[in-house]
C-alpha positions in Angstrom: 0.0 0.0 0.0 1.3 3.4 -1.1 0.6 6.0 1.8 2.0 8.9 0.4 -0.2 8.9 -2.4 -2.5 11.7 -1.6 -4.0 15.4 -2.6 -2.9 16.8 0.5 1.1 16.8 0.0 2.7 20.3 -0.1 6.1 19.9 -1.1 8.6 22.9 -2.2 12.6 23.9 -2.8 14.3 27.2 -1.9 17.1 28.4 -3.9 20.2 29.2 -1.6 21.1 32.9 -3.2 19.2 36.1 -2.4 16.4 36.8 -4.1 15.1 33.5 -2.7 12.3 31.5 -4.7 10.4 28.7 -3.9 9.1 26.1 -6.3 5.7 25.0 -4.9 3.3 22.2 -5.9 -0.5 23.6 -6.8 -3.2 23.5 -4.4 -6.2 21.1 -6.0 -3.4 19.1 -8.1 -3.6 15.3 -7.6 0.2 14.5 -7.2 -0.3 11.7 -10.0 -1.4 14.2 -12.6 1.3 17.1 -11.5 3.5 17.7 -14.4 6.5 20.4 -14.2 4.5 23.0 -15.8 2.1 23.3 -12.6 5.0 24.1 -10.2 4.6 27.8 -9.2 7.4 29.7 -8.7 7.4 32.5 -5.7 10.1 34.9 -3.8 9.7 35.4 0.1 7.2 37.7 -0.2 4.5 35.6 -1.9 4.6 37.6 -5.5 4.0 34.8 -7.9 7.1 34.8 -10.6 6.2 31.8 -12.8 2.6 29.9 -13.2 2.6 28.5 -16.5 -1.1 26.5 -15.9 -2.7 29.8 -13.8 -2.8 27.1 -11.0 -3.0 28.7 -7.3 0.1 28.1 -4.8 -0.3 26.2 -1.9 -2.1 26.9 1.0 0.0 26.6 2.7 3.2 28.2 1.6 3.4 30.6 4.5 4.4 27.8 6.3 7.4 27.1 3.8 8.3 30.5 3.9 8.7 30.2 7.4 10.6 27.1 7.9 13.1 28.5 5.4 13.6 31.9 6.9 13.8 30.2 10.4 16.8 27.8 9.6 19.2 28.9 6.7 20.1 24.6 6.5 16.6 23.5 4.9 16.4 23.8 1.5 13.2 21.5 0.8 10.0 20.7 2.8 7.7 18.0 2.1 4.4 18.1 4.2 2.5 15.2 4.3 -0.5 13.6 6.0 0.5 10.5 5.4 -1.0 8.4 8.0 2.7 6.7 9.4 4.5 10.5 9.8 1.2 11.5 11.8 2.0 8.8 14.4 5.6 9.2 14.0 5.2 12.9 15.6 2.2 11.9 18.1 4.5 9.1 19.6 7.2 12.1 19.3 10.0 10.1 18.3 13.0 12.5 17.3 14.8 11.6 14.1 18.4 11.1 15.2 21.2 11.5 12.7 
Protein backbone atom coordinates (compact mmCIF):
# COMPACT_ATOMS: atom_id res chain seq x y z
CA UNK A 1 0.00 0.00 0.00
CA UNK A 2 1.29 3.36 -1.06
CA UNK A 3 0.55 5.98 1.81
CA UNK A 4 2.00 8.95 0.40
CA UNK A 5 -0.24 8.94 -2.40
CA UNK A 6 -2.46 11.67 -1.60
CA UNK A 7 -4.00 15.35 -2.63
CA UNK A 8 -2.91 16.76 0.55
CA UNK A 9 1.06 16.83 0.00
CA UNK A 10 2.65 20.27 -0.12
CA UNK A 11 6.09 19.86 -1.15
CA UNK A 12 8.55 22.91 -2.17
CA UNK A 13 12.55 23.89 -2.81
CA UNK A 14 14.29 27.17 -1.87
CA UNK A 15 17.10 28.40 -3.86
CA UNK A 16 20.19 29.23 -1.59
CA UNK A 17 21.14 32.87 -3.18
CA UNK A 18 19.19 36.06 -2.44
CA UNK A 19 16.36 36.77 -4.05
CA UNK A 20 15.11 33.47 -2.68
CA UNK A 21 12.29 31.49 -4.65
CA UNK A 22 10.38 28.73 -3.92
CA UNK A 23 9.12 26.13 -6.30
CA UNK A 24 5.66 25.04 -4.90
CA UNK A 25 3.26 22.22 -5.95
CA UNK A 26 -0.47 23.58 -6.76
CA UNK A 27 -3.24 23.50 -4.41
CA UNK A 28 -6.16 21.09 -5.95
CA UNK A 29 -3.36 19.10 -8.15
CA UNK A 30 -3.60 15.34 -7.61
CA UNK A 31 0.19 14.52 -7.20
CA UNK A 32 -0.28 11.72 -9.99
CA UNK A 33 -1.45 14.18 -12.58
CA UNK A 34 1.32 17.13 -11.52
CA UNK A 35 3.49 17.73 -14.41
CA UNK A 36 6.53 20.36 -14.15
CA UNK A 37 4.54 23.01 -15.84
CA UNK A 38 2.08 23.27 -12.64
CA UNK A 39 4.99 24.14 -10.22
CA UNK A 40 4.58 27.79 -9.20
CA UNK A 41 7.41 29.69 -8.72
CA UNK A 42 7.41 32.54 -5.75
CA UNK A 43 10.08 34.93 -3.82
CA UNK A 44 9.70 35.39 0.06
CA UNK A 45 7.19 37.73 -0.16
CA UNK A 46 4.49 35.56 -1.92
CA UNK A 47 4.55 37.59 -5.49
CA UNK A 48 3.98 34.80 -7.85
CA UNK A 49 7.07 34.76 -10.63
CA UNK A 50 6.16 31.83 -12.84
CA UNK A 51 2.64 29.93 -13.20
CA UNK A 52 2.63 28.51 -16.47
CA UNK A 53 -1.08 26.51 -15.89
CA UNK A 54 -2.75 29.80 -13.76
CA UNK A 55 -2.81 27.11 -10.96
CA UNK A 56 -2.96 28.69 -7.32
CA UNK A 57 0.14 28.10 -4.82
CA UNK A 58 -0.28 26.22 -1.87
CA UNK A 59 -2.12 26.92 1.00
CA UNK A 60 0.03 26.55 2.72
CA UNK A 61 3.17 28.18 1.64
CA UNK A 62 3.36 30.61 4.46
CA UNK A 63 4.41 27.80 6.34
CA UNK A 64 7.44 27.11 3.81
CA UNK A 65 8.30 30.52 3.92
CA UNK A 66 8.66 30.20 7.38
CA UNK A 67 10.61 27.12 7.86
CA UNK A 68 13.12 28.55 5.40
CA UNK A 69 13.64 31.87 6.92
CA UNK A 70 13.76 30.19 10.39
CA UNK A 71 16.81 27.80 9.63
CA UNK A 72 19.21 28.87 6.69
CA UNK A 73 20.10 24.55 6.46
CA UNK A 74 16.59 23.53 4.93
CA UNK A 75 16.36 23.80 1.46
CA UNK A 76 13.19 21.49 0.76
CA UNK A 77 10.01 20.68 2.77
CA UNK A 78 7.71 18.03 2.14
CA UNK A 79 4.35 18.15 4.22
CA UNK A 80 2.52 15.21 4.25
CA UNK A 81 -0.50 13.64 6.00
CA UNK A 82 0.47 10.48 5.45
CA UNK A 83 -0.99 8.36 8.02
CA UNK A 84 2.71 6.66 9.37
CA UNK A 85 4.47 10.55 9.78
CA UNK A 86 1.17 11.46 11.82
CA UNK A 87 1.95 8.77 14.37
CA UNK A 88 5.56 9.21 13.97
CA UNK A 89 5.24 12.88 15.63
CA UNK A 90 2.19 11.93 18.13
CA UNK A 91 4.45 9.13 19.63
CA UNK A 92 7.24 12.15 19.34
CA UNK A 93 9.98 10.14 18.30
CA UNK A 94 13.01 12.51 17.33
CA UNK A 95 14.81 11.56 14.05
CA UNK A 96 18.42 11.05 15.16
CA UNK A 97 21.22 11.47 12.70
Amino acid sequence: MMDCVSINQEISVSGMKSPVYILITPSGVDREDLTPEDICVMDSHLNVIENEHDLKPSSEVLMHIYAYKSRNDIKAVVQTHSRFATAFAVLKNRYRQ
